[in-house]
C-alpha positions as CSV (number, residue, x, y, z in Angstrom):
1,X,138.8,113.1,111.5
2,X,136.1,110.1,112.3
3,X,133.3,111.0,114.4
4,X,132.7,109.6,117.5
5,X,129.2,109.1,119.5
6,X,129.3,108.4,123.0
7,X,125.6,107.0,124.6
8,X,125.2,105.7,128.4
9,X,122.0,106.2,130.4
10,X,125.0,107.6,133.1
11,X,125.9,111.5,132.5
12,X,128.9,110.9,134.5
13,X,130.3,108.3,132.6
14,X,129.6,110.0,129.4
15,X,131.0,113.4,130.4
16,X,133.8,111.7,131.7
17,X,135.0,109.8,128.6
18,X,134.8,112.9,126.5
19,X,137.1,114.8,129.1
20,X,139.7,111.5,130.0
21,X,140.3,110.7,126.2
22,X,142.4,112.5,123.9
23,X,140.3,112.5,120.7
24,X,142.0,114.8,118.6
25,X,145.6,113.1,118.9
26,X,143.6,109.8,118.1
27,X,141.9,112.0,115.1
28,X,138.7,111.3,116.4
29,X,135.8,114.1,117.2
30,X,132.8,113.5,119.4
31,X,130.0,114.6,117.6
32,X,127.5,114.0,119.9
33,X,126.4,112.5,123.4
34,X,123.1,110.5,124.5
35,X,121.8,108.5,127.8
36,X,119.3,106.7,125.8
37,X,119.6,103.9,122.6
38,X,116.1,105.8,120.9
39,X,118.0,109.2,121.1
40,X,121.8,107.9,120.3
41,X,119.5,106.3,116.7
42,X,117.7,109.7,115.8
43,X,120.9,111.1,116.3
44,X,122.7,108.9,113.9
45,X,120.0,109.7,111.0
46,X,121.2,113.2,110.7
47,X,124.9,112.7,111.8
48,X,127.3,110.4,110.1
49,X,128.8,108.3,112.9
50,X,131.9,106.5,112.3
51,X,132.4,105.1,116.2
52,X,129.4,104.6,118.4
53,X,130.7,103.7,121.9
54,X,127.6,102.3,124.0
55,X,126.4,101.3,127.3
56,X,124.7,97.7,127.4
57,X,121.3,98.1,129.3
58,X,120.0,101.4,128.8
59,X,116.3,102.8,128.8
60,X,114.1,103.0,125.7
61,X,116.6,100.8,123.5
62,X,119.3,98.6,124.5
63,X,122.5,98.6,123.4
64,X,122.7,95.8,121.1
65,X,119.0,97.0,119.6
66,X,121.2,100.0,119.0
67,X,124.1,98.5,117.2
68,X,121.9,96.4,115.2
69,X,119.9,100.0,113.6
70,X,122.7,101.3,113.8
71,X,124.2,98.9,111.0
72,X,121.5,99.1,109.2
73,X,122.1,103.1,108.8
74,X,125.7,102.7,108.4
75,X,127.2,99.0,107.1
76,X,130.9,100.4,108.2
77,X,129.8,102.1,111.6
78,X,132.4,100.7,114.5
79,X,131.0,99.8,117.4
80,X,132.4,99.7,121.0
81,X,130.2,98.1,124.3
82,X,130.9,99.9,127.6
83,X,129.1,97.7,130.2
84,X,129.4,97.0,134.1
85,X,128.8,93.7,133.3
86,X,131.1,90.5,132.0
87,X,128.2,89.1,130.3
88,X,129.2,86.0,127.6
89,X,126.1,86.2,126.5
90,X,126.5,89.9,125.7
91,X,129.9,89.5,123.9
92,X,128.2,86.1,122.4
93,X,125.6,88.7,120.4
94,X,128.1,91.8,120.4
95,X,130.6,89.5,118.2
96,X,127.5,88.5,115.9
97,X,126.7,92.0,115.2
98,X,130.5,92.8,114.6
99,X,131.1,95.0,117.4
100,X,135.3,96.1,117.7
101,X,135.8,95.3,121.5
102,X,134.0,94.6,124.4
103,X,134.9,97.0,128.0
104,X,134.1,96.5,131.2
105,X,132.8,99.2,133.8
106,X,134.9,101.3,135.1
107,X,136.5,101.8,131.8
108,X,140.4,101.0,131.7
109,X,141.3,104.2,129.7
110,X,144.8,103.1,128.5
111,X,142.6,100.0,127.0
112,X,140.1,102.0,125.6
113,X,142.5,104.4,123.9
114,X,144.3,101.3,122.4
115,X,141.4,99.9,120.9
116,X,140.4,103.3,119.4
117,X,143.7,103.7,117.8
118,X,142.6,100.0,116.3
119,X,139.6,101.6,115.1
120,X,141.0,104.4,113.7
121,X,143.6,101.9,111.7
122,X,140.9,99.6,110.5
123,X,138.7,102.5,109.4
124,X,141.9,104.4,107.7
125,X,142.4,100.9,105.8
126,X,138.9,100.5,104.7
127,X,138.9,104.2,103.1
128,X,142.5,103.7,101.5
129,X,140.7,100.6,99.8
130,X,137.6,102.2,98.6
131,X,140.0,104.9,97.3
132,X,142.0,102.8,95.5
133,X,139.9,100.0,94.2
134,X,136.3,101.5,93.4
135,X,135.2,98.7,91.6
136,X,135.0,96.7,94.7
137,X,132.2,95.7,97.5
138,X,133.2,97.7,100.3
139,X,133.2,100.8,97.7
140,X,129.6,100.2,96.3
141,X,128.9,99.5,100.3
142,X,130.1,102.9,101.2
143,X,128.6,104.5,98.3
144,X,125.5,103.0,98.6
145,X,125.3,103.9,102.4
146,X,126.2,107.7,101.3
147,X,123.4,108.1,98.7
148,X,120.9,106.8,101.3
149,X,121.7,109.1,103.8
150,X,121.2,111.4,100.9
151,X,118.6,111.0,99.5
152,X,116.5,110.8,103.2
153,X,118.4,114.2,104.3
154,X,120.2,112.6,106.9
155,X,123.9,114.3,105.3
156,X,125.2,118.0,105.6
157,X,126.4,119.4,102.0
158,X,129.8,119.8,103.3
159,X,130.5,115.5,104.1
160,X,128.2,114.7,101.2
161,X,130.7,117.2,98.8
162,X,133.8,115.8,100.7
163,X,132.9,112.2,99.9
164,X,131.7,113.2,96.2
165,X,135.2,112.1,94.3
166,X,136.0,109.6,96.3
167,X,132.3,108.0,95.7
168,X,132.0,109.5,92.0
169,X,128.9,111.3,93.2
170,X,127.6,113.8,91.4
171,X,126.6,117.3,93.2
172,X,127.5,120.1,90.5
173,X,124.6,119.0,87.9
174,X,121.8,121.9,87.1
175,X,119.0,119.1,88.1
176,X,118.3,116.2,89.7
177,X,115.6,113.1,89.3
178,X,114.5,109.9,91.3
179,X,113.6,107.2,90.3
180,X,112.2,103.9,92.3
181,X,112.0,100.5,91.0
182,X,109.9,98.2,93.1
183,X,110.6,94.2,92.1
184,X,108.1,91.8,93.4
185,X,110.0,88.1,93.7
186,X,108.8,85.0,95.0
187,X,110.6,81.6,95.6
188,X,109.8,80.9,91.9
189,X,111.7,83.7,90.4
190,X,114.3,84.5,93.2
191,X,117.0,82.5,90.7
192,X,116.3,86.0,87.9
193,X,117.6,88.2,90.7
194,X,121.3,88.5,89.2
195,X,119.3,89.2,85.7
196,X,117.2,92.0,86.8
197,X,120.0,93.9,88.5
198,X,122.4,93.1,85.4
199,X,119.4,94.9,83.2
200,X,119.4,98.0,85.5
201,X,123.2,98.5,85.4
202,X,123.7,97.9,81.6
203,X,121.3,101.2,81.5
204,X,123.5,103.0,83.9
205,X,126.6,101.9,82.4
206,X,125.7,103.3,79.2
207,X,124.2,106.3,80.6
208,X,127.1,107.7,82.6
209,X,125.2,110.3,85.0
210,X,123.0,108.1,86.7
211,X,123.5,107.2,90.0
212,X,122.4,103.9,92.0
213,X,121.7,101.7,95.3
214,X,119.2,99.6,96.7
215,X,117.5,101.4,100.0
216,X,116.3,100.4,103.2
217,X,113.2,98.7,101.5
218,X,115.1,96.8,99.1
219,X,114.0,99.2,96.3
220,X,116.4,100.1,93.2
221,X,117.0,103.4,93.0
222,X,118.0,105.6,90.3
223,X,119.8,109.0,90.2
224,X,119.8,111.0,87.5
225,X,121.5,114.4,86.9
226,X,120.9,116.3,83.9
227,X,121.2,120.0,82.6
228,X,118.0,122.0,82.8
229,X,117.2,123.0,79.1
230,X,118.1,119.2,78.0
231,X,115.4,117.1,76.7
232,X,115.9,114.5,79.8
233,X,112.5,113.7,81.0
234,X,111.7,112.1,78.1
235,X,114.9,110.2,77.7
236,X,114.8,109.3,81.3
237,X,111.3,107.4,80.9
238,X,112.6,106.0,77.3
239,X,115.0,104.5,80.2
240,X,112.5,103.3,83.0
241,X,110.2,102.3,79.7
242,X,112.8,99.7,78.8
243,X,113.8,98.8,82.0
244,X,110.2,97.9,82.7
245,X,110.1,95.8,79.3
246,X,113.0,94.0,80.1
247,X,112.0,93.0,83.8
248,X,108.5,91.5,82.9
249,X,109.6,89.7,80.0
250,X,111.1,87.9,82.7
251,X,107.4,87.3,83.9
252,X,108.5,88.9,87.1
253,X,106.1,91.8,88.5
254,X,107.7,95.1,89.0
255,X,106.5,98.9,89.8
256,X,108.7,102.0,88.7
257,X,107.8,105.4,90.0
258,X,109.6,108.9,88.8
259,X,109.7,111.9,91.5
260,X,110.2,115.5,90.3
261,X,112.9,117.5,88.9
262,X,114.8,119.4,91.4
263,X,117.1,122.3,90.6
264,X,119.8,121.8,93.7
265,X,121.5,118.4,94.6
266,X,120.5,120.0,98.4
267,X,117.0,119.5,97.2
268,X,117.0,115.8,96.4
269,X,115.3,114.2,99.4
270,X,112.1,115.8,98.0
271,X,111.8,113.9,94.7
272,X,112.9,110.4,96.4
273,X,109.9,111.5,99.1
274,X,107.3,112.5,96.5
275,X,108.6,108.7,94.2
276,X,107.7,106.6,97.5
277,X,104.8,108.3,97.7
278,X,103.6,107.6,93.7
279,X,104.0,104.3,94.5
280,X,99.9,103.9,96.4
281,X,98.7,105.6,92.6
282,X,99.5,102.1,91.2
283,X,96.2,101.3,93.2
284,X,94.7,103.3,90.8
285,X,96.7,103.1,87.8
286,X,97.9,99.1,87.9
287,X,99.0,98.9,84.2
288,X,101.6,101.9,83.8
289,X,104.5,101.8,83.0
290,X,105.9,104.5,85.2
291,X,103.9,106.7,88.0
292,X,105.5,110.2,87.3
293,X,104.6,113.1,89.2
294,X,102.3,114.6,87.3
295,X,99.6,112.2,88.3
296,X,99.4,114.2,91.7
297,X,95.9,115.5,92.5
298,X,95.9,118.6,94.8
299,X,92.5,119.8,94.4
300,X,91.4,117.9,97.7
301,X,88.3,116.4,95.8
302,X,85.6,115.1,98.3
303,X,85.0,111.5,97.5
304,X,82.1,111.3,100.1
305,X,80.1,114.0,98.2
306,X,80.6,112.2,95.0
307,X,79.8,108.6,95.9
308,X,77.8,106.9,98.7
309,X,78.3,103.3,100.5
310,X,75.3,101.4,101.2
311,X,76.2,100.0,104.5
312,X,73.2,98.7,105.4
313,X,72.9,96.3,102.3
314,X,76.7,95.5,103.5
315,X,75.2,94.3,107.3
316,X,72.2,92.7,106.2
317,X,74.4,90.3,103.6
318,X,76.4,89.6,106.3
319,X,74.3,88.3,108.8
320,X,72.4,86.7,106.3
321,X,75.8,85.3,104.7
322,X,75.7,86.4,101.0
323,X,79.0,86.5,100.2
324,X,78.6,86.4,96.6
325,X,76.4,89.5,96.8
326,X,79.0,91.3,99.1
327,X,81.8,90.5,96.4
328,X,79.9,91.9,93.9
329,X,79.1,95.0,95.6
330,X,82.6,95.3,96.4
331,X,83.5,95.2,93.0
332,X,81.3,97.4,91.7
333,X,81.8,100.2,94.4
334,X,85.5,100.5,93.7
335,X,84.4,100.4,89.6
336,X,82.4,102.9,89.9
337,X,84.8,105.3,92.3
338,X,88.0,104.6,90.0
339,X,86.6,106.5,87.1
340,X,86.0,109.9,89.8
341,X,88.2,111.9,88.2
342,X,91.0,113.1,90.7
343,X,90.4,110.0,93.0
344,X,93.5,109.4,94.8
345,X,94.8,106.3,96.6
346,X,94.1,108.1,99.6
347,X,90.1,107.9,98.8
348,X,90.1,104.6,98.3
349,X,91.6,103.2,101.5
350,X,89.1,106.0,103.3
351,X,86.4,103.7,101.8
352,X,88.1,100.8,103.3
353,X,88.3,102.4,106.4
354,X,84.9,103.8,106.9
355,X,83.7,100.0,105.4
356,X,85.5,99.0,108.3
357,X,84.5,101.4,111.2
358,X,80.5,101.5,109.9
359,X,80.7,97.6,110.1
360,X,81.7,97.5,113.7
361,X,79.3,100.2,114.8
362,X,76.1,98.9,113.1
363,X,77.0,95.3,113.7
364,X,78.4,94.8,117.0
365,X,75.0,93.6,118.2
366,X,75.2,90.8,116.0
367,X,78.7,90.0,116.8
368,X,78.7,89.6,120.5
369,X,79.7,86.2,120.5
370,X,82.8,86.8,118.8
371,X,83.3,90.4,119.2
372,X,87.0,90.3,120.5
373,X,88.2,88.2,117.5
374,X,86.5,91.0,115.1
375,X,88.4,93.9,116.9
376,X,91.2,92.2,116.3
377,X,91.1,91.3,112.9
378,X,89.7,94.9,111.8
379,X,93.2,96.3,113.8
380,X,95.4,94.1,111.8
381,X,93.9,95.0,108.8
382,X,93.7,99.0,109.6
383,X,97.2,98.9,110.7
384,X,98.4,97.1,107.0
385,X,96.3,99.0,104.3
386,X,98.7,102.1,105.0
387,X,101.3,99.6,102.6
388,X,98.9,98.1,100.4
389,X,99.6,99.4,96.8
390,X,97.6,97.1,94.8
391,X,93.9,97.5,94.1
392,X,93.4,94.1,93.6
393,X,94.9,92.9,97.2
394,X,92.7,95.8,98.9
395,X,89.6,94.9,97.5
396,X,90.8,90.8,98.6
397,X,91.8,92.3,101.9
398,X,87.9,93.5,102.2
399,X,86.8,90.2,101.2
400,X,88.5,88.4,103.4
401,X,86.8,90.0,106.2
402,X,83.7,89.4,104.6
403,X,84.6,86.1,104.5
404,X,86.2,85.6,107.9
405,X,82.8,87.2,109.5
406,X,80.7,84.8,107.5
407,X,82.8,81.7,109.0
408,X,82.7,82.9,112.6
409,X,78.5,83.3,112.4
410,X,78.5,80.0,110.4
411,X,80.8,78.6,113.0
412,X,78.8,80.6,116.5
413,X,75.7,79.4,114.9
414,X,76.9,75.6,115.1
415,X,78.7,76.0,118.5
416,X,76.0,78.0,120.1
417,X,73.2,76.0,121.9
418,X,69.9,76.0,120.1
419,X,67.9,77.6,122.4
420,X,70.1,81.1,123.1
421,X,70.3,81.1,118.7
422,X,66.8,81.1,118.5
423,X,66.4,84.0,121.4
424,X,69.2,86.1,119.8
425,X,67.4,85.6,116.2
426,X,63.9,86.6,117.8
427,X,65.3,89.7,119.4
428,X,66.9,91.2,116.4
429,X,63.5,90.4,114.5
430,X,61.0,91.7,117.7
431,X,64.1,94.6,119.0
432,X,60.8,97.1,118.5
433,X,58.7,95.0,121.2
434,X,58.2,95.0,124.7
435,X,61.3,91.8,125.8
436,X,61.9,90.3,128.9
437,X,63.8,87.2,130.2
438,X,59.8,86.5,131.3
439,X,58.5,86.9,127.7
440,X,61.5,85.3,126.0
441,X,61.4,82.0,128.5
442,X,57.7,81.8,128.4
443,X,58.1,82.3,124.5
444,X,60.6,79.3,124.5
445,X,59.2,77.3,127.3
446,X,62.6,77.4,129.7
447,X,63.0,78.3,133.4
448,X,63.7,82.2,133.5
449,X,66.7,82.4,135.7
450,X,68.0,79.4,133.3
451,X,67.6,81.2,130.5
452,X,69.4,84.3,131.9
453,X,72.3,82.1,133.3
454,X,72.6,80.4,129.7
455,X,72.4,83.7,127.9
456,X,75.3,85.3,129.9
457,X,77.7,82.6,129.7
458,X,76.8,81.9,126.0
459,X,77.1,85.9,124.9
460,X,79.3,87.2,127.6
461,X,76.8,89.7,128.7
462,X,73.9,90.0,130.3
463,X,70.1,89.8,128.8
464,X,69.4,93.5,129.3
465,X,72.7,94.7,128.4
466,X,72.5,92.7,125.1
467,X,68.8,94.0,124.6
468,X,70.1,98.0,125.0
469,X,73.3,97.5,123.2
470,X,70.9,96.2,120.1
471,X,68.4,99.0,120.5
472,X,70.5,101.5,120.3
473,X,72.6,100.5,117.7
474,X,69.3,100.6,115.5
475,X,68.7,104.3,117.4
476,X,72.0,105.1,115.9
477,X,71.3,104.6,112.2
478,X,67.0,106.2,112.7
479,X,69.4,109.1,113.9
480,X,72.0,109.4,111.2
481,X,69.7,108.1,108.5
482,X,66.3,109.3,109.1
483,X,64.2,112.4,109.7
484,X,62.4,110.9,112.5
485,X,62.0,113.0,116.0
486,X,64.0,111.3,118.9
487,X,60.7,110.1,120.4
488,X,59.9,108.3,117.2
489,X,63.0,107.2,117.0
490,X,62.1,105.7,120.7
491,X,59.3,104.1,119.6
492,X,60.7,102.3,116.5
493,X,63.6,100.4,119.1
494,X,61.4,99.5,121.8
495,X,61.6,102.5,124.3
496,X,57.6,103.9,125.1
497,X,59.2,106.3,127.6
498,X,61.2,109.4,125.2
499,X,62.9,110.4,128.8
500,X,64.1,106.6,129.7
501,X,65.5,106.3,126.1
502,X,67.1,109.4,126.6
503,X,68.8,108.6,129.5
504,X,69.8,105.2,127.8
505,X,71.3,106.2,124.9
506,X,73.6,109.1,126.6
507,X,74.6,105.6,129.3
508,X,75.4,103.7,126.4
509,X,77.0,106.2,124.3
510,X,78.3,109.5,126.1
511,X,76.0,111.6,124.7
512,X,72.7,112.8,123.7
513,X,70.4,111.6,120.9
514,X,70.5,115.2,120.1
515,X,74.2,115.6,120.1
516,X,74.8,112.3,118.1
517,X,72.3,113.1,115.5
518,X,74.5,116.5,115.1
519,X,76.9,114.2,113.6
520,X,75.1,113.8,110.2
């Protein structure tokens, strides 16, 4: 029988389709029910759906969002649209994505019954084919969909073993291996694509229990099934060995990673997991071969305890626009933690991070003028170092901050008038004195209220916000990096009064000079 999956945002109309149709005379089964596109998609992970019948216009995900996932999980999923309106628009898109009919609201039952029997034809001829002719697309399609959904434990044992002849699927061998290999193309090697796959599967040809398919992120991956006294382990990365000689002889870039032996076919999900996962160690090992399992650190080594960033020599070549010097130390820095023994990839985009995080704390002072911009650059780049697993393009991603920080005070320095540079300059150098807009205009010889009306519209704040947000940014790092008493502390930034610093600071942070040098 073909499962069916029945999703509208209306119970009713849902309960009511399960009840009005007769499913098992049409050898159909609903497997499942949702009133929402989100919950009808995590359904379809972990179920194998061969009909989705869907409302239109739902909440969370709409219905041709829905189809289009939906797709992408299974190639060979049918889809229906229910909807309570005679969009051409909607059929426009619904006939793109492939869908089998599109029904109006309130569902003609006779017409839905008629086009399920369709269905059920059109899926009954699709699985004599692929029965009868595996060497052909829609087998490999089906196959390759069925080892996905396998590997990701989104199967039960029983449809996997059902589909295992019919596939040529393996599921009674002692123990089971992953393997993943990454190809990096680019519009000048895009024409060696036929090549690379035609190296894989001469390997696989001649091997005989390896299995194949390309996943979700257009990796290769590799099945193999072996005995569990064989020598295999070794054979199998003779295999990914010459499969990696092969590829770059091509002069085309490629990563292979091998997960752990597993003992079950049930149990295979975990060495496809822990191969994705061996993929960030290429960060630290970028001229292997093949990233096996063993390379795995669990001690939980403390990289902090073992290696130190010097953040202020990181802000003060900043501001004062040393780029070469900030290269350098960048260079260095991830030299000198590579060789930690047990350094994971995990370490080294903490550094990044904290790089990150330090620099906006300890420099937001001196990027008021363009502080929006920075936030939003330093969220871009926090939310793509998660993928980055290539040492060389995180260390470049660092530098290109560097370098977009250096352009934006080189191009604020330019755009901002010549008088409010020259006040910012002389309050980072005098923070520690007594400052006005008094002092400061009768420093630089301009009307006071000018001066304040300048300095807002130039900085976006006001003179005395600016003036406390910079003296207690410098209160921050006396109280993380120094052994000085709070009232020194005071002192050092400008504040004579202990008690009107203290109240400050907690305004300007949310807490007590007390409670923030409890952080260290």
């Amino acid at each position: 029988m073909y499962n069916v999956l029945l999703v509208d945002d209306e119970p009713f109309i849902v309960d009511g389709l399960e009840v009005l149709i007769d499913w098992a005379k049409l050898n159909l089964t609903v497997v499942g029910k949702a009133y929402n596109g989100k919950d009808a998609l995590d359904f379809m992970k972990f179920t194998h759906v061969d009909i989705l019948i869907t409302d239109v216009k739902m909440p969370k995900m709409q219905g041709l969002e829905l189809i289009s996932e939906a797709k992408i999980l299974n190639p060979n999923c049918k889809c229906l649209i229910l909807s309570g309106y005679n969009d051409f628009e909607y059929v426009k898109e619904g006939i793109k994505l492939g869908i089998e009919n599109y029904l109006t609201k309130p569902v003609n039952t006779d017409e839905l019954t008629a086009t399920l029997e369709e269905t059920v034809k059109s899926l009954d001829l699709a699985t004599s084919k692929v029965i009868f002719t595996p060497d052909n697309s829609e087998w490999h399609i089906l196959r390759g969909n069925i080892l996905s959904r396998w590997v990701n434990d989104s199967i039960t044992s029983e449809e996997l073993r059902n589909r295992a002849d019919m596939l040529q699927i393996i599921t009674d061998s002692s123990c089971y291996s992953v393997a993943i290999i990454n190809i990096t193309l680019d519009s000048n090697v895009n024409s060696q694509v036929s090549k690379i796959y035609n190296i894989c599967y001469n390997y696989i040809k001649s091997d005989g229990k390896i299995m194949s398919f390309e996943d979700m992120y257009g990796n290769f991956v590799l099945i193999f099934t072996h005995e569990q006294y064989d020598d295999r382990d070794s054979y199998i990365l003779n295999i990914l060995g010459r499969i990696y000689d092969n590829i770059t002889s091509l002069n085309v870039k490629v990563h292979i990673t091998l997960g752990p032996t597993v003992i079950s076919y049930k149990e295979l999900s975990k060495s496809y997991k822990t191969a994705r996962k061996l993929f960030e160690y290429f960060l630290i090992y970028p001229n292997k071969k093949v990233i096996c399992n063993d390379l795995i650190d669990d001690s939980k080594l403390k990289v902090e305890n073992l290696i130190s960033i010097d953040h202020n020599f990181i802000a003060s070549s900043l501001v004062s626009k040393n780029k070469e010097e900030l290269f350098d130390y960048i260079d260095k820095l991830f030299d000198e933690v590579i060789n930690i023994p047990g350094i994971t990839p995990e370490h080294l985009k903490m550094i990044v991070v904290k790089i990150l995080l330090t620099l906006y704390k300890s420099m937001s002072s001196q990027f008021v003028l363009f502080q929006n911009e920075i936030i939003n650059h330093q969220s871009n780049l926090l939310s793509t170092i998660h993928n980055i697993h290539d040492l060389k393009i995180l260390k470049e991603t660092l530098k290109d901050l560097f370098t977009y920080i250096i352009d934006k005070l080189n191009e604020k320095e330019t755009s901002t008038s010549p008088v409010v540079y020259q006040v910012l300059k002389y309050i980072h150098k005098n923070y520690s004195k007594e400052l006005s807009l008094k002092t400061l205009s009768f420093q630089f010889n301009i009307n006071t209220t000018y001066l304040g009306q300048l300095f807002k519209k130039e900085t976006g704040v006001s003179f005395p916000n600016y003036l406390n947000n910079y003296r207690i940014d410098r209160a921050k790092e006396y109280l993380l990096e120094s052994n000085l008493k709070t009232a020194q502390i005071a002192k050092k930034v400008g504040y004579m009064d202990p008690n009107y610093f203290y109240r400050i600071f907690k305004k300007y942070t949310g807490v007590s000079p007390t409670d923030y040098k409890s952080l260290k």
